[in-house]
DRENDO-147946 format. One record per residue (C-alpha): residue number from 1; residue in three letters; x, y, z. Coordinates in nm, 4 decimals. Layout:
<pts>
  pos  code      east     north        up
  NUM   ALA         X         Y         Z
...
</pts>
This chain:
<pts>
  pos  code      east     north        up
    1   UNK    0.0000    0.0000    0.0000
    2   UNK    0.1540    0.3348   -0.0961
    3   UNK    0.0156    0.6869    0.0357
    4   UNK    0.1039    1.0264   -0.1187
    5   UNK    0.0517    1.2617    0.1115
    6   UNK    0.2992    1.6203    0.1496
    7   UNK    0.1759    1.7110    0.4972
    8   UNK    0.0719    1.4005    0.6893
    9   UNK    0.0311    1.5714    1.0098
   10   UNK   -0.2255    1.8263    0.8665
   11   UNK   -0.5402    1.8225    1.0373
   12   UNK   -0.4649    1.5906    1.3519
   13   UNK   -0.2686    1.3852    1.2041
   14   UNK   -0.5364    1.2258    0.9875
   15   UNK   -0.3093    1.0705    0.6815
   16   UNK   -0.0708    0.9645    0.9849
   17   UNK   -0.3700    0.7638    1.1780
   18   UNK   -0.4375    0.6042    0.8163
   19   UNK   -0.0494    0.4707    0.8071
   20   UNK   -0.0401    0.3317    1.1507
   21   UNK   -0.4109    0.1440    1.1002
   22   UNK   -0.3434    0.0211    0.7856
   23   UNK    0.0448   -0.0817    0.9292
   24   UNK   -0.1316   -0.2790    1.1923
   25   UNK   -0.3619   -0.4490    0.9732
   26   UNK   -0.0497   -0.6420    0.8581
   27   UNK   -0.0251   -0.4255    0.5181
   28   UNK    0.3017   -0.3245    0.3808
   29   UNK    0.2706    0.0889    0.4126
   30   UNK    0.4733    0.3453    0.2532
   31   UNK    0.4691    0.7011    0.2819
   32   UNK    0.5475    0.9025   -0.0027
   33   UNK    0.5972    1.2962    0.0747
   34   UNK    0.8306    1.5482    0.0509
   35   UNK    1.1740    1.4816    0.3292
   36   UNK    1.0072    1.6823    0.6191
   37   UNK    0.6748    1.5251    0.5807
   38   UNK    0.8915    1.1865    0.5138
   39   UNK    1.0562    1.2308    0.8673
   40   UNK    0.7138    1.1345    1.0222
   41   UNK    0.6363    0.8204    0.9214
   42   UNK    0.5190    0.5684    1.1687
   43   UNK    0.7074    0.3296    1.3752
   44   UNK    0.6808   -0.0350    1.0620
   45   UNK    0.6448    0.2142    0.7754
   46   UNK    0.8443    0.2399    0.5264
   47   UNK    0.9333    0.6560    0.4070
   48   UNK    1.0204    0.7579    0.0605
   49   UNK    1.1059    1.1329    0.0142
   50   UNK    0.9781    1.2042   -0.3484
   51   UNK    0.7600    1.4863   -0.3813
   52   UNK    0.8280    1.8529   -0.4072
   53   UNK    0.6655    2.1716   -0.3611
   54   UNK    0.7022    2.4831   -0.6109
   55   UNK    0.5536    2.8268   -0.6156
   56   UNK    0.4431    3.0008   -0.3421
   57   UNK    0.1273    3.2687   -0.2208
   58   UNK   -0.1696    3.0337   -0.2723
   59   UNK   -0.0229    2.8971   -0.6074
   60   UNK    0.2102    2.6012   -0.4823
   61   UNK    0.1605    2.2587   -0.7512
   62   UNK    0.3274    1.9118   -0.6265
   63   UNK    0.4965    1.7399   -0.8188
   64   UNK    0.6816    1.4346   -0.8543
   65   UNK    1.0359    1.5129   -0.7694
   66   UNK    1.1577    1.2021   -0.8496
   67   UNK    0.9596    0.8800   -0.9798
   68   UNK    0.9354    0.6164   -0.7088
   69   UNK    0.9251    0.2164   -0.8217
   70   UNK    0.5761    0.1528   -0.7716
   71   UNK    0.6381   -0.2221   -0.9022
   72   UNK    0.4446   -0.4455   -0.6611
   73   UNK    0.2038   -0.1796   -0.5164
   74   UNK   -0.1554   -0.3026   -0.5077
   75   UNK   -0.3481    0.0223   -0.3575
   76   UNK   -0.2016    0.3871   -0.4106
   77   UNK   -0.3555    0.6577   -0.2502
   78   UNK   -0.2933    0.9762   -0.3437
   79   UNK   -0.3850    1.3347   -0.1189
   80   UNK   -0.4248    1.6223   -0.4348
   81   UNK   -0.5470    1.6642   -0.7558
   82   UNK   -0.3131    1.8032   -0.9041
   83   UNK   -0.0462    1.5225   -0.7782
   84   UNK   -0.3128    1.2179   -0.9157
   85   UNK   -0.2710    1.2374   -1.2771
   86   UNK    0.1369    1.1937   -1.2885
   87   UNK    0.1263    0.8847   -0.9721
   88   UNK   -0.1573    0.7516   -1.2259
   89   UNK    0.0288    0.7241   -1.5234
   90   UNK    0.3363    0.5290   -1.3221
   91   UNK    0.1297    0.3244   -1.1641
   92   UNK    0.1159   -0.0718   -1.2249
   93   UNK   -0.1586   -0.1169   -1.4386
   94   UNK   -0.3310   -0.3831   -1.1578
   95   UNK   -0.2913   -0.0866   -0.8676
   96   UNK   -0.6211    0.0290   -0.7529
   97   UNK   -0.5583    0.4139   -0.7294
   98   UNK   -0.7571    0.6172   -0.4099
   99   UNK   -0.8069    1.0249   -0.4591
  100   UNK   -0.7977    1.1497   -0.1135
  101   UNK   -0.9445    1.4854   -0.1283
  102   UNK   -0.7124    1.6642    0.1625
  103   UNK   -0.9333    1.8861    0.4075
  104   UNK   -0.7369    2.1789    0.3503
  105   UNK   -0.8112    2.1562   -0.0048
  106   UNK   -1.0426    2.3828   -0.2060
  107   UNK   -1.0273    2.8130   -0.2615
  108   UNK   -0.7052    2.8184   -0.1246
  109   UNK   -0.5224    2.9962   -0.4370
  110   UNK   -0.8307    3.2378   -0.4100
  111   UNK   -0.6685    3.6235   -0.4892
  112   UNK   -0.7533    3.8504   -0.1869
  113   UNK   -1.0085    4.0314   -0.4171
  114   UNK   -1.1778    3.7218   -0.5839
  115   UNK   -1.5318    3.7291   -0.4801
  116   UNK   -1.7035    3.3839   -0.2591
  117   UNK   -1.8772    3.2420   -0.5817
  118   UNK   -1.5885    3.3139   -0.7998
  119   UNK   -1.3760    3.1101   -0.5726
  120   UNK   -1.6028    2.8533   -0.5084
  121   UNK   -1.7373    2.7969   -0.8791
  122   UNK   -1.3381    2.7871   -0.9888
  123   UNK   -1.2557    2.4989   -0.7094
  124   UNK   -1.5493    2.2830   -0.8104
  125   UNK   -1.4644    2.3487   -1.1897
  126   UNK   -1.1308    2.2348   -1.1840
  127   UNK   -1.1930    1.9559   -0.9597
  128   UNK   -1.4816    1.8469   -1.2429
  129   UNK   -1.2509    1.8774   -1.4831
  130   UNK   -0.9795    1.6754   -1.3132
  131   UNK   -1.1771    1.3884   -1.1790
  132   UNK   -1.3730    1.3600   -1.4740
  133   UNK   -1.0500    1.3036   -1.6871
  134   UNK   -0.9869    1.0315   -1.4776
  135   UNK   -1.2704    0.8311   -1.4972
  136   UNK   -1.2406    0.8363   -1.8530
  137   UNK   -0.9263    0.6767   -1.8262
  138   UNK   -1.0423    0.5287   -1.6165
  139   UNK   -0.8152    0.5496   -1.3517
  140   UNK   -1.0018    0.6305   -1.0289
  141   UNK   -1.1126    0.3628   -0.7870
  142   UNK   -1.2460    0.5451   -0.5059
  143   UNK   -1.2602    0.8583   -0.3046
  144   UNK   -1.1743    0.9193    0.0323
  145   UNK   -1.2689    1.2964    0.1433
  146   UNK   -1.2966    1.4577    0.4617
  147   UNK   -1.7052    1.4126    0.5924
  148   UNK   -2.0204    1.2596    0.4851
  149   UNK   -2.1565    1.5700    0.4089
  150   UNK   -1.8842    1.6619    0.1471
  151   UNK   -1.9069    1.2691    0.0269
  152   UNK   -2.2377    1.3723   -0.0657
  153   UNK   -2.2159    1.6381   -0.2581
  154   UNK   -1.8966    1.5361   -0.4333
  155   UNK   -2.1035    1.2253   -0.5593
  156   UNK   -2.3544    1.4464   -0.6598
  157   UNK   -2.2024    1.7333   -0.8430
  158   UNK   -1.9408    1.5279   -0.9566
  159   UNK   -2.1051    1.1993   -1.0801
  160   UNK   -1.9571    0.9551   -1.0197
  161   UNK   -2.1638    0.6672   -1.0285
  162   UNK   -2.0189    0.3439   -0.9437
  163   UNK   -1.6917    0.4778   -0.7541
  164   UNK   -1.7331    0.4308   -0.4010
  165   UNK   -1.6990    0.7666   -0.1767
  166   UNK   -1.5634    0.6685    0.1677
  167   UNK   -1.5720    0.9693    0.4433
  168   UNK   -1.2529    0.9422    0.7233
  169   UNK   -1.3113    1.1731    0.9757
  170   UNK   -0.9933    1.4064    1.1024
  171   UNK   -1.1262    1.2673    1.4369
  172   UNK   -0.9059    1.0989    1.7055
  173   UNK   -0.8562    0.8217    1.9027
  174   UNK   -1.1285    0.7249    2.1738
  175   UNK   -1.0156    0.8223    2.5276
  176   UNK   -1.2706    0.7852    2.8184
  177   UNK   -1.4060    1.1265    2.9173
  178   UNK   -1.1347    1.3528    3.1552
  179   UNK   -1.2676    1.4716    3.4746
  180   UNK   -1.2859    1.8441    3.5230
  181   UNK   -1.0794    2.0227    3.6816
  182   UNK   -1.3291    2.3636    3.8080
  183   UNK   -1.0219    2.5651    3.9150
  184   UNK   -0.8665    2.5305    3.5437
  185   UNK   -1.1227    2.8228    3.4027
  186   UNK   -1.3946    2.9596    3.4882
  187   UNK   -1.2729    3.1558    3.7711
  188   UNK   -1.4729    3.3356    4.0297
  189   UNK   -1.7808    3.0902    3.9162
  190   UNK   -1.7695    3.2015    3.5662
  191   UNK   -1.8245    2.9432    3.3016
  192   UNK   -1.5458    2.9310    3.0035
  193   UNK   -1.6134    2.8330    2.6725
  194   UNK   -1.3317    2.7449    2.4049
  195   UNK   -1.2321    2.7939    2.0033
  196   UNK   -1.0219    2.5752    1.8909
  197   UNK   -0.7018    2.6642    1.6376
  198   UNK   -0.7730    2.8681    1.3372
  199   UNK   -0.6423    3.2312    1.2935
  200   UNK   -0.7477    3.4868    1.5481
  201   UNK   -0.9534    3.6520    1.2961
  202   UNK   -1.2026    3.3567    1.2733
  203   UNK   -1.2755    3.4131    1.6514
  204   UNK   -1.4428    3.7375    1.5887
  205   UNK   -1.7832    3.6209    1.5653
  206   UNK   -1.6769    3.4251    1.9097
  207   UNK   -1.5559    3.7301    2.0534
  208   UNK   -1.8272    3.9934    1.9432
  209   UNK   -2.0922    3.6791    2.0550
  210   UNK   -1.9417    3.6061    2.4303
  211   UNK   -1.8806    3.9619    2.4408
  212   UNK   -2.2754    4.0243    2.4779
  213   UNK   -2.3051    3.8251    2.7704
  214   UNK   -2.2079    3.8528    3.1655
  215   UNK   -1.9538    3.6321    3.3310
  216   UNK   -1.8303    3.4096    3.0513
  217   UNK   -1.4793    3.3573    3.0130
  218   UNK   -1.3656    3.2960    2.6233
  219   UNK   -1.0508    3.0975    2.5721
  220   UNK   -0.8288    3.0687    2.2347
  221   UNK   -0.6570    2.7301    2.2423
  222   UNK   -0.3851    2.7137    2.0116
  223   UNK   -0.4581    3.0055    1.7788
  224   UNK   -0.2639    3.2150    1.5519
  225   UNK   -0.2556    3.4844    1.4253
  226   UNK   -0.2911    3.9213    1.4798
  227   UNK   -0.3932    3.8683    1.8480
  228   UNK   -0.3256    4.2087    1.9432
  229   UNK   -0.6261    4.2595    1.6374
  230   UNK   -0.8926    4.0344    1.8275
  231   UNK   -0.8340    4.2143    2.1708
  232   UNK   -0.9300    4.5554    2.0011
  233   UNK   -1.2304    4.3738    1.9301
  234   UNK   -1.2557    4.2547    2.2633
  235   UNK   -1.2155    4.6044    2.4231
  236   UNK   -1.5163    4.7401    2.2276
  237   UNK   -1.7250    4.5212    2.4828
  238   UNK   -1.6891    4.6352    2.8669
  239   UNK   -1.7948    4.3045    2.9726
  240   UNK   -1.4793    4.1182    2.7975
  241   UNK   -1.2375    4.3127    3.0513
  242   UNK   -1.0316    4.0294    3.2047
  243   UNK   -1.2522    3.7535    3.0216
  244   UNK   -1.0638    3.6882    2.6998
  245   UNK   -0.7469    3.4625    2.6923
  246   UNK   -0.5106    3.2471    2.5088
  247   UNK   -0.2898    2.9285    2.6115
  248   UNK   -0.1142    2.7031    2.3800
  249   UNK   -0.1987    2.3161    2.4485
  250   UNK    0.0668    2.0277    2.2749
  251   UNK   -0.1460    1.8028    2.1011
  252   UNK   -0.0908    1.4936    2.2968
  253   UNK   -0.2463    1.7099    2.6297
  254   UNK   -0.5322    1.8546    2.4223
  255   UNK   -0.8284    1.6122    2.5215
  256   UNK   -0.7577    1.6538    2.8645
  257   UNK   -0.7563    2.0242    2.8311
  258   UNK   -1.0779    2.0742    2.6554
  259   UNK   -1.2716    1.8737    2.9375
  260   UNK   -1.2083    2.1453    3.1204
  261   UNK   -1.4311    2.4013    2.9065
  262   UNK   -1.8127    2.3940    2.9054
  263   UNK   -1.8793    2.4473    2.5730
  264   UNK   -1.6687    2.4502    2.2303
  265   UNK   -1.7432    2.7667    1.9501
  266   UNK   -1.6965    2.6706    1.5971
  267   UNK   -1.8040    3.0037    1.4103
  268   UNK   -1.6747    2.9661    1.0466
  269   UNK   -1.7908    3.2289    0.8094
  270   UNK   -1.6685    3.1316    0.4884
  271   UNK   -1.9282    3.0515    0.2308
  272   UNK   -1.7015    2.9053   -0.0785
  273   UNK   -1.8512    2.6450   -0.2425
  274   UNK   -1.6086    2.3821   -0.0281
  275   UNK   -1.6648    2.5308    0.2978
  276   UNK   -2.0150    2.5414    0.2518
  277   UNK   -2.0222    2.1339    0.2371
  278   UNK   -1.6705    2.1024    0.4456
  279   UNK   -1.6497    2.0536    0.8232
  280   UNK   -1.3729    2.1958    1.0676
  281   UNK   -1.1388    1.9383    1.1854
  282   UNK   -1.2121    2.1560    1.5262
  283   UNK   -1.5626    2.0471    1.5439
  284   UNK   -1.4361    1.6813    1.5647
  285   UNK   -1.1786    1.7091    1.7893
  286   UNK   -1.4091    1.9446    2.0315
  287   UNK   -1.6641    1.6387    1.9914
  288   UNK   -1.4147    1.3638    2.1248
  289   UNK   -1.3954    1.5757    2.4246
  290   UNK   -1.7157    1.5158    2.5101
  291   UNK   -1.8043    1.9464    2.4606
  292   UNK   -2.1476    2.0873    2.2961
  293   UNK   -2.0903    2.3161    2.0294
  294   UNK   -2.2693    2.5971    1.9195
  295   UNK   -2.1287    2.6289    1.5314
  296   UNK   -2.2256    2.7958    1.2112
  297   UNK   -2.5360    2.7570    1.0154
  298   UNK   -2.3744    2.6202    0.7158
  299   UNK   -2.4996    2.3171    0.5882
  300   UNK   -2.2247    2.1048    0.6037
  301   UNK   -2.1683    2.1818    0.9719
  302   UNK   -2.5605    2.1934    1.0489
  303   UNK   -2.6420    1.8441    0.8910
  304   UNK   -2.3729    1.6606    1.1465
  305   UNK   -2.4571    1.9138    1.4663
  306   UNK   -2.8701    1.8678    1.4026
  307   UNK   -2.8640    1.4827    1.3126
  308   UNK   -2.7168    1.4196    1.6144
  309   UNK   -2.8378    1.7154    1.8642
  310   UNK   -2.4878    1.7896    2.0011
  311   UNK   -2.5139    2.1646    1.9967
  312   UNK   -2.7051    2.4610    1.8967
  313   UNK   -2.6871    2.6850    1.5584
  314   UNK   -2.5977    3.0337    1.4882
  315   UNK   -2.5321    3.2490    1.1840
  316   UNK   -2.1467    3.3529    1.2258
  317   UNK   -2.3045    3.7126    1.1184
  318   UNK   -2.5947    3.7711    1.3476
  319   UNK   -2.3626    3.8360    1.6901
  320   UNK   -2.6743    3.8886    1.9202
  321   UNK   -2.7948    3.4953    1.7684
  322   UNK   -2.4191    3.3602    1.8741
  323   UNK   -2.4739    3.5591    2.2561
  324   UNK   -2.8338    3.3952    2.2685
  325   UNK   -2.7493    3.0372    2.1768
  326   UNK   -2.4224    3.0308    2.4126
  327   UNK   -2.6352    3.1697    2.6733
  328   UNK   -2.8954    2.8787    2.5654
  329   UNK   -2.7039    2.6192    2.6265
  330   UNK   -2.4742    2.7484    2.9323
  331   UNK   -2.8093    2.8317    3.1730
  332   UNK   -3.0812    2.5594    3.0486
  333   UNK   -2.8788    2.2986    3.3288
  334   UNK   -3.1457    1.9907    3.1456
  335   UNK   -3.0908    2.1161    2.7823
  336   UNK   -2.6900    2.0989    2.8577
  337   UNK   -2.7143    1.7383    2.9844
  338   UNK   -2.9487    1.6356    2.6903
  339   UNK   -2.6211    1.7531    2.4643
  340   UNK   -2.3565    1.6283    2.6901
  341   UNK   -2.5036    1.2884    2.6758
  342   UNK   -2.5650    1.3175    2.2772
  343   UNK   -2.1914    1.4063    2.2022
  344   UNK   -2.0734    1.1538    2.4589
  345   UNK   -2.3075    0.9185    2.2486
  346   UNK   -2.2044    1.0012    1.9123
  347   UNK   -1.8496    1.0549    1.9438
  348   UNK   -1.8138    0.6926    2.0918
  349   UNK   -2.0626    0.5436    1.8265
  350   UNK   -1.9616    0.8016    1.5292
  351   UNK   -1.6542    0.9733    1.4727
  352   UNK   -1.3922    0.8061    1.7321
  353   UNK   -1.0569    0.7157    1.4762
  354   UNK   -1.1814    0.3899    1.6193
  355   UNK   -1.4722    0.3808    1.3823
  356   UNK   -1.3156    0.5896    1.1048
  357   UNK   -1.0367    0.3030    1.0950
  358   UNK   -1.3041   -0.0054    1.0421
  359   UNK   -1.4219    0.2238    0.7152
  360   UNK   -1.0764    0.2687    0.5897
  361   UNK   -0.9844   -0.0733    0.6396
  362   UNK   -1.3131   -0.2119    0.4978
  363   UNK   -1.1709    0.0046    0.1616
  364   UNK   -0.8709   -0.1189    0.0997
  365   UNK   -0.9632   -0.4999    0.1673
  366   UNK   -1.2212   -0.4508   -0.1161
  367   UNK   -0.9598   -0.2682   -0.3340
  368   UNK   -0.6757   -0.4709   -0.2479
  369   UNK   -0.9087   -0.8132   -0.3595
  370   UNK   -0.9991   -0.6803   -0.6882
  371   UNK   -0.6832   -0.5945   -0.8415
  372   UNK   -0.7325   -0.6473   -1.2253
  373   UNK   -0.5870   -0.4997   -1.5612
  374   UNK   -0.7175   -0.1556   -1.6279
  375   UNK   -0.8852   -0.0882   -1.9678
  376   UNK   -0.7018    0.2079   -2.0167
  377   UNK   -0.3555    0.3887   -1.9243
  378   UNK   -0.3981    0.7297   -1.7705
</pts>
């Protein structure tokens, strides 16, 4: 089994989890990435540092540095479009060839000036365009993207048919619930609730929200970004004095940190076409620590919050809707229970790498037993 990946610790380490499960499933694994993303392979799998990364500002291709002998290889799985076409046409002609669509993928070489649509329409064009010149190959076996959500509307928009589309979840592994530590936050009695990563600017919404109400602590776990930016924001609101904060959490102590929040904010306001079907890695990884949310309206995120009742829904925009649903759910003691015990439900049942790793694995057994002669060379 080869994997293609450049960054293999983006997004909680989700391409890593995918080595190690399908390492101790008794496959051979190889990593193929560029030498720092090489450097973190897994304890059993093998590294080869062939990719390479050129251009820069939101306009960086991968390429093939160097063409690795993929003799023997009976499942490739490849993180990119733009990398899938050239591992296609060295690939053994029996190798059954995964497109991983990479969570971070979409508008990303967006101009500063393009408008939403324009950035959204151009992802989805390009990505019809690419995937559709590989079925005619036909080279594509299956699909691996990011959430069921985004499964769905890939198979939709991008038709295509018979080709199985398998969500993996950026989630992590199952760890039994943390107890609580009151004197961590909420200080004085006050209740603390928590974003999660991004840049500071995404907090706004968080900020301007929390801002609104009395006694409620906000807390910006590993973020980046202008923070001097979001604590002019913060000053606008009297009530923020004292209440915003920031602390940096390594990732192997970030379960047990989160416990320690009452509720997790995941506020996105982008509306390109991906993000509009896409769901933050955050929203996972505040889910296996056993937190209700209260997260944007878009549908992506609202289809996984409202099918399982988890959290409450705001429009990013609408700052007095974000106060009133984190007030919701921080004073309505039975309402908060209902979603601690849904999350604690549905992470355990749902999302855990746990589960993620009996769909993965489920894949490549059915790939791996139907490795025939292509009809056609990419």
């Amino acid at each position: 089994m080869g994997l293609f990946a450049v960054a293999p610790e983006r997004v909680n380490g989700r391409a890593l989890a995918m080595l190690r499960s399908l390492r101790g499933a008794g496959y051979r694994v190889t990593l193929f990435s560029t030498p720092e993303g090489a450097r973190l392979a897994p304890e059993g799998v093998e590294a080869e540092a062939c990719l390479a990364v050129n251009g820069q500002g939101g306009q960086e291709r991968v390429r093939l540095a160097q063409v690795p002998d993929l003799s023997g290889f009976d499942v490739l799985q490849v993180a990119g479009r733009g990398l899938f076409a050239e591992v296609a046409r060295h690939a053994p002609e029996t190798a059954r060839l995964i497109y991983d669509v990479p969570c971070a993928e979409g508008p990303s070489a967006a101009r500063p000036g393009d408008g939403i649509a324009a950035r959204g329409l151009g992802w989805l064009a390009g990505l019809r365009t690419s995937v559709g010149a590989w079925r005619s190959a036909p080279a594509i076996d299956a699909v691996v993207c990011p959430s069921y959500v985004f499964g769905e509307y890939l198979q939709r928009e991008l038709k295509l048919g018979a080709v199985p589309v398998v969500p993996i979840y950026p989630a992590l592994p199952l760890v039994e619930a943390v107890t609580p530590d009151p004197t961590y936050w909420g200080r004085k009695g006050r209740p603390a609730v928590v974003v999660l990563g991004g840049d500071f600017a995404a907090a706004e919404p968080a900020v301007r929200g929390v801002g609104r109400l009395r006694d409620v602590d906000l807390v910006i776990v590993n973020g980046h970004g202008d923070w001097e930016a979001l604590e002019r924001v913060a000053s606008e609101f009297p009530r923020m004095a004292g209440r915003l904060h920031r602390i940096g959490v390594p990732e192997d102590a970030l379960l047990g940190t989160l416990v320690n929040f009452r509720v997790g904010l995941v506020l996105p306001t982008d509306t390109s076409q991906q993000a509009l079907y896409d769901i933050p890695p955050a929203l996972f990884t505040l889910v296996m620590a056993g937190l209700p949310v209260v997260a944007s309206d878009l549908p992506g995120i609202e289809r996984l919050v409202a099918a399982h009742n988890f959290g409450l829904l705001a429009n990013p925009g609408d700052f007095e809707q974000v106060a009133d649903q984190v007030g919701r759910t921080l004073n309505d003691v039975a309402a908060y229970e209902r979603l601690r015990h849904n999350v604690d439900v549905v992470r355990r049942q749902r999302y855990a790498w746990e589960v993620q790793e009996k769909r993965l694995l489920a894949l490549y057994a059915q790939l791996a037993g139907a490795a025939v002669p292509r009809r056609a060379a990419v």
